[in-house]
C-alpha positions as CSV (number, residue, x, y, z in Angstrom):
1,X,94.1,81.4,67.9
2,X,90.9,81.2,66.5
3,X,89.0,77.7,66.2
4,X,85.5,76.8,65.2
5,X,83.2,73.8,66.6
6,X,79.9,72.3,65.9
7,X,79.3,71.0,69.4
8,X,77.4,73.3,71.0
9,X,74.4,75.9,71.2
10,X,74.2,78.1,68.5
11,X,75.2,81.7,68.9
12,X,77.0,81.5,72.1
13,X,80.5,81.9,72.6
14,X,82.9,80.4,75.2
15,X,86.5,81.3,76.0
16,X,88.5,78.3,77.3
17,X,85.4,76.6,78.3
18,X,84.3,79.3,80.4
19,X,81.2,81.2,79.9
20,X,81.1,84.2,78.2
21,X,82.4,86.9,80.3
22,X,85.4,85.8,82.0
23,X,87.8,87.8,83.2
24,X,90.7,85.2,83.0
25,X,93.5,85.4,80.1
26,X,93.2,82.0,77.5
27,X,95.4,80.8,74.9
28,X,92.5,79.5,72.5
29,X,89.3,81.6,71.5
30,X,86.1,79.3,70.5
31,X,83.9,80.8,68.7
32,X,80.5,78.7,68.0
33,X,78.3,78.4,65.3
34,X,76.2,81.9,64.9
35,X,72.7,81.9,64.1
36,X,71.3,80.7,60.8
37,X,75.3,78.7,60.4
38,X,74.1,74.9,61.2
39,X,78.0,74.0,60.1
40,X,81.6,75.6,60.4
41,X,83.1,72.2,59.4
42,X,84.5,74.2,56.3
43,X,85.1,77.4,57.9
44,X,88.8,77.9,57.8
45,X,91.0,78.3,61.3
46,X,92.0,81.7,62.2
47,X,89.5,83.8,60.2
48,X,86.3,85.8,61.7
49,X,83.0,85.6,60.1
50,X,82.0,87.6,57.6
51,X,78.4,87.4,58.1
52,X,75.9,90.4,59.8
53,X,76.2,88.5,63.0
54,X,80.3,88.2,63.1
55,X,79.9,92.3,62.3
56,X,77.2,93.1,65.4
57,X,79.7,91.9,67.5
58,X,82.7,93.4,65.7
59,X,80.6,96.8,66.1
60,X,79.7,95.5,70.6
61,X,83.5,95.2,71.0
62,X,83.7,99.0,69.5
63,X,80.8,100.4,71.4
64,X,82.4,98.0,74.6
65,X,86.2,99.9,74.0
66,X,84.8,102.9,73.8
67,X,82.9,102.9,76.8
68,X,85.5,101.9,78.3
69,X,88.0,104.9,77.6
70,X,85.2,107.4,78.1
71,X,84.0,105.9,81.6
72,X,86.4,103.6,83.5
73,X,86.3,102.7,87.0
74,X,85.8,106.5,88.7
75,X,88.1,107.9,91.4
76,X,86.0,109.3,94.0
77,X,88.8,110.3,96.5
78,X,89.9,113.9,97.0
79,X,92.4,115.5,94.6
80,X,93.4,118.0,97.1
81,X,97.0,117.1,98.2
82,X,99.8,120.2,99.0
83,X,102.0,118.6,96.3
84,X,101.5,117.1,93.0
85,X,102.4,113.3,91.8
86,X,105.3,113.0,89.5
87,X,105.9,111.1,86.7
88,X,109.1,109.4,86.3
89,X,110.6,106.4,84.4
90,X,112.8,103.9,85.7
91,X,116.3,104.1,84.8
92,X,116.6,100.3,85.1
93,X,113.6,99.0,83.3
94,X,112.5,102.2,81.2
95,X,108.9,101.6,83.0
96,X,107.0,104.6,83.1
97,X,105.7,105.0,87.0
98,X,103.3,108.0,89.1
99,X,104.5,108.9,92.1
100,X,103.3,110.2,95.2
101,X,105.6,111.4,98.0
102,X,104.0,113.9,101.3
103,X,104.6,117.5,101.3
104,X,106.5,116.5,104.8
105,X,108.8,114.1,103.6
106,X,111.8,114.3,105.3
107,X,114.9,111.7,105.4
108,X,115.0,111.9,109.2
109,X,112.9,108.9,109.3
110,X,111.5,106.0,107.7
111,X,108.6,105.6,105.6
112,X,105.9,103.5,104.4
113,X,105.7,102.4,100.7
114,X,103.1,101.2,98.5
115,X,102.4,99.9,95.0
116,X,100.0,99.6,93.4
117,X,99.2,97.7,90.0
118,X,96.4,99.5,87.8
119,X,93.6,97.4,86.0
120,X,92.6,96.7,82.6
121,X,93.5,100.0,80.5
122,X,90.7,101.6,79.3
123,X,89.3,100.9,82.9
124,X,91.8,101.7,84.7
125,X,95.6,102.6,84.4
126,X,98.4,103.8,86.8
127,X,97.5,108.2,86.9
128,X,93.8,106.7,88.5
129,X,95.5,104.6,90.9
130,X,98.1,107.5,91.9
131,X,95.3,109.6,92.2
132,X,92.8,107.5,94.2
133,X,96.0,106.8,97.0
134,X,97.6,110.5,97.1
135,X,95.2,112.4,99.1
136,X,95.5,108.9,101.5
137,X,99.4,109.2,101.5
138,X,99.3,112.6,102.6
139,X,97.2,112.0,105.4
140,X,98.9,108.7,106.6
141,X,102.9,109.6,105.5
142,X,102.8,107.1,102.8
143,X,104.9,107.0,99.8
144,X,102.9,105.2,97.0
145,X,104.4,104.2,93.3
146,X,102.1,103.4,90.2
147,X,103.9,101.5,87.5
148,X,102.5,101.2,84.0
149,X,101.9,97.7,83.4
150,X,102.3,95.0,80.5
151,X,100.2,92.0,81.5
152,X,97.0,93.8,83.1
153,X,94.5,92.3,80.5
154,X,91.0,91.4,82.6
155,X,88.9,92.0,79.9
156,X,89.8,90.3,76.1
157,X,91.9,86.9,75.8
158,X,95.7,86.8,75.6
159,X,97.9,84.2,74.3
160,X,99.6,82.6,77.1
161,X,102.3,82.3,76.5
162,X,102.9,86.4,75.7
163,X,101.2,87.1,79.1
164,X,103.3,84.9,80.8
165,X,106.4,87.0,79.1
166,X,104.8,90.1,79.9
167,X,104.3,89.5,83.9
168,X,108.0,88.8,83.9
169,X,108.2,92.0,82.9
170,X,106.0,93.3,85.4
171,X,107.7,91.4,87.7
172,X,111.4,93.3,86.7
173,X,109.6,96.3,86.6
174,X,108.1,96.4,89.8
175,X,111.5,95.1,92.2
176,X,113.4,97.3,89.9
177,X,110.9,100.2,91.2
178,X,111.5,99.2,94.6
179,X,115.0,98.9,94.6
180,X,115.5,102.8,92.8
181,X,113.2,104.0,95.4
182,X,114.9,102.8,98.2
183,X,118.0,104.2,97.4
184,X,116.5,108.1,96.6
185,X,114.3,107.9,99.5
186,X,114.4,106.2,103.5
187,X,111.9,103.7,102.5
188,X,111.0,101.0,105.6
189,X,111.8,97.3,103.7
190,X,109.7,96.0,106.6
191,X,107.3,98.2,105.5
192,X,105.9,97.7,102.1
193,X,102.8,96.8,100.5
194,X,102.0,95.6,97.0
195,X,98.2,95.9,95.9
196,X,96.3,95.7,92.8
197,X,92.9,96.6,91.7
198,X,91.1,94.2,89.4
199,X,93.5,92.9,86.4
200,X,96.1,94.4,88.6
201,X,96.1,91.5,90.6
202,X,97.6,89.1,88.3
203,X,100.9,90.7,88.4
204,X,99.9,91.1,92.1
205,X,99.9,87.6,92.9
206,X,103.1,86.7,90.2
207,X,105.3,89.3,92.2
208,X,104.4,89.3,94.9
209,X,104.7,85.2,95.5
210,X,107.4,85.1,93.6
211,X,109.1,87.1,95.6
212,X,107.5,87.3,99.8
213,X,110.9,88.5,100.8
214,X,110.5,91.9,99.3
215,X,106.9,92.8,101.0
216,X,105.2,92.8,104.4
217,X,101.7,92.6,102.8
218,X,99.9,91.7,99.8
219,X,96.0,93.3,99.4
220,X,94.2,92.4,96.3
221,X,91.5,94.6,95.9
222,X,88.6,93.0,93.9
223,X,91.0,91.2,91.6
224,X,91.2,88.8,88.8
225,X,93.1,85.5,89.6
226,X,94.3,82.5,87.5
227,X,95.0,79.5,89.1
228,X,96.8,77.8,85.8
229,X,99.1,80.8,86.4
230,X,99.7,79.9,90.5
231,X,100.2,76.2,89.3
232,X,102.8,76.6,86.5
233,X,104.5,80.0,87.7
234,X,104.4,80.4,91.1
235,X,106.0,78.1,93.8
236,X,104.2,77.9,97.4
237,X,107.4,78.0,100.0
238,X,107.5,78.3,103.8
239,X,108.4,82.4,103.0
240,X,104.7,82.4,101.0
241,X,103.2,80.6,103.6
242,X,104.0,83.4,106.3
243,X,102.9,86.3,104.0
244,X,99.9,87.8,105.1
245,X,97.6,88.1,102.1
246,X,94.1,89.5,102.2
247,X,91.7,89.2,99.4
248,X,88.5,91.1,99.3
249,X,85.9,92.3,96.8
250,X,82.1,93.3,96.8
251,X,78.9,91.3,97.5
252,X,77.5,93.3,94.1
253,X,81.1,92.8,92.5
254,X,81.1,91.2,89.1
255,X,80.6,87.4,89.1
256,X,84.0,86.8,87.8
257,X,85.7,88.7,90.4
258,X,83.9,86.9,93.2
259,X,84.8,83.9,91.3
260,X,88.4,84.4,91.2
261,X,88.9,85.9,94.4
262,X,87.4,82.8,95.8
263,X,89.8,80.7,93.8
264,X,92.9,82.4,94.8
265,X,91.7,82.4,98.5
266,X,90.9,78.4,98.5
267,X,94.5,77.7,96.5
268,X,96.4,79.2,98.9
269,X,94.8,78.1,102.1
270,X,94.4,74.4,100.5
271,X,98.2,75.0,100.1
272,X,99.1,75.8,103.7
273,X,98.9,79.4,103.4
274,X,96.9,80.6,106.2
275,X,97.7,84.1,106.5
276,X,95.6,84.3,103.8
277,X,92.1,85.9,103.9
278,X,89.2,86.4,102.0
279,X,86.4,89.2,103.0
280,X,83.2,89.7,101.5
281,X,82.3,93.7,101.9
282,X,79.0,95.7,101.1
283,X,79.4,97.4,97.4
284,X,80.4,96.5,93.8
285,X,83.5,97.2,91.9
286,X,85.1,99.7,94.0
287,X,88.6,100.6,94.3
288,X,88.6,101.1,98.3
289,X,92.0,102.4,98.9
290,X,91.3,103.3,102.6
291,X,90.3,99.8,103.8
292,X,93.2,98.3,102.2
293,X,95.3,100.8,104.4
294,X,93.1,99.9,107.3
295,X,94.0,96.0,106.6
296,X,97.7,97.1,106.3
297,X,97.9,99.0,109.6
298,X,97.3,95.7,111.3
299,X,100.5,94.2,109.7
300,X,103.0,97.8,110.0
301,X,105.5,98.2,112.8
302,X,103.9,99.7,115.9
303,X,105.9,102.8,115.4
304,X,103.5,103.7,112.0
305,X,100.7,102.8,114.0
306,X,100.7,105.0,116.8
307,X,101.5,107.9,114.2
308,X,98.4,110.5,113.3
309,X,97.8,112.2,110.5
310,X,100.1,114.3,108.7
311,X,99.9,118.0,108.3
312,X,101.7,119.8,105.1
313,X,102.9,122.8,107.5
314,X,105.3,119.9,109.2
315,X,107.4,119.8,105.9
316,X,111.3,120.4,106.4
317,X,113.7,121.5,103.7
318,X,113.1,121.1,99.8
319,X,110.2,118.5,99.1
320,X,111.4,116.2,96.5
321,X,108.5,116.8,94.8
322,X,109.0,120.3,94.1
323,X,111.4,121.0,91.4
């Protein structure tokens, strides 16, 4: 919803009282008075300006959207892997999903499973986040899912109450994920991880402490939090309180991220959470996939820490990936 106010410095623009910038969702947009307008009192609700100023910034969220499809966040991990990621749809949701599963996969054992939630599209989306984990889960014997997701909006405002409907449906999406890929492949349940990169992490935290049961870690990996959300969605039990949780970003990260990931760390902990960390690292917005596995490691089984790395010669039978 659109509202105008007189109450402030001209030309600036604030989004549920935040400076402009923020990375959180809102319900209400406030739009203040542009230069040369000394009064919107007779401005009606719900309409933009019509002015040269109301069309700059029509033409910066353009330039801004474009931008953002021709650069995004880059992936600067290898592309080599033996086998390629598929992509597949969940039969129970209808969510599209990348998948990554080693050339050596074999049923004979258990495996490792990871998921990971993409960013704000545009930025970033689920084939960047397969691809950034794949040559990683070929090294390591990892299998690693990448659901498309609904409520993974960093970036413009959202209604509330739609992104509140759209994380459930992440939320379905993802445990449905989980649950088909246990049953095709020997997936370790004491073994799983769920990690998002920037927006990811709102569906991150909503899963994810919705639902501790169904994971052994949760990395957020320079990510957006909304503490509105943890207050009115998410419930802080004893099974929350023993999940490990680590939250890092970049010293050069964007403000708002270092904000947020600040705010998630001192809710939980102020909440009796204290398996959950916050780390400060060298760098800026970065996707890091390999220190996220390094932080998982610490929380595995022994059995998948004392393994090395894979080789793609070690492969037994018919690869599921190859069809």
């Amino acid at each position: 919803m659109l509202e105008y106010c007189t109450k402030a410095p001209r030309g600036r623009l604030t989004i549920s009282g935040r400076p402009t910038g923020s990375l959180g969702p809102a319900e209400k947009v406030t739009y203040i008075v542009p230069p040369g307008e000394e009064n919107c009192k007779d401005r009606p609700p719900g309409r933009w300006w019509t002015d040269d100023w109301t069309e700059r910034m029509k033409r910066l969220f353009i330039v801004l959207a474009l931008l953002a499809v021709t650069a995004g966040c880059p992936v600067t991990q290898s592309q080599q892997t033996p086998v390629p990621p598929l992509r597949e749809t969940s039969k129970a949701t209808g969510t599209p999903y990348w998948l990554y599963v080693p050339s050596n996969y074999s049923a004979d054992r258990s495996w490792p499973l990871v998921i990971t939630l993409h960013g704000t599209y545009g930025w970033d989306g689920s084939q960047p986040q397969i691809s950034e984990w794949k040559a990683l889960a070929e090294q390591r014997g990892l299998i690693v899912a990448a659901p498309d997701l609904r409520s993974a909006q960093g970036i413009l405002p959202v209604v509330r109450s739609i992104w509140y409907q759209d994380l459930d449906t992440d939320e379905k999406a993802i445990l449905a994920l989980i649950d088909e890929l246990v049953a095709k492949y020997h997936v370790d349940p004491d073994a799983v991880l769920l990690t998002g990169f920037s927006a990811g992490g709102y569906a991150m935290y909503y899963t994810g402490l919705r639902n501790p049961q169904r994971f052994n870690m949760l990395i957020a990996r320079a990510c957006n939090s909304d503490v509105p959300m943890f207050e009115e969605k998410i419930p802080i039990t004893d099974a929350v309180r023993k999940l490990p949780v680590v939250i890092f970003c970049g010293k050069d990260d964007l403000q708002q991220i270092q904000t947020q990931s600040w705010a998630a760390f001192r809710y939980l902990r102020e909440r009796g959470c204290p398996k959950a960390v916050h780390k400060e690292i060298q760098g800026g917005h970065l996707r890091r996939p390999e220190l996220a596995y390094r932080l998982w490691l610490e929380h595995l089984p022994q059995k998948y820490r004392s393994e090395v790395e894979v080789e793609p010669s070690g492969a037994r039978g018919r690869h599921p990936n190859r069809r």
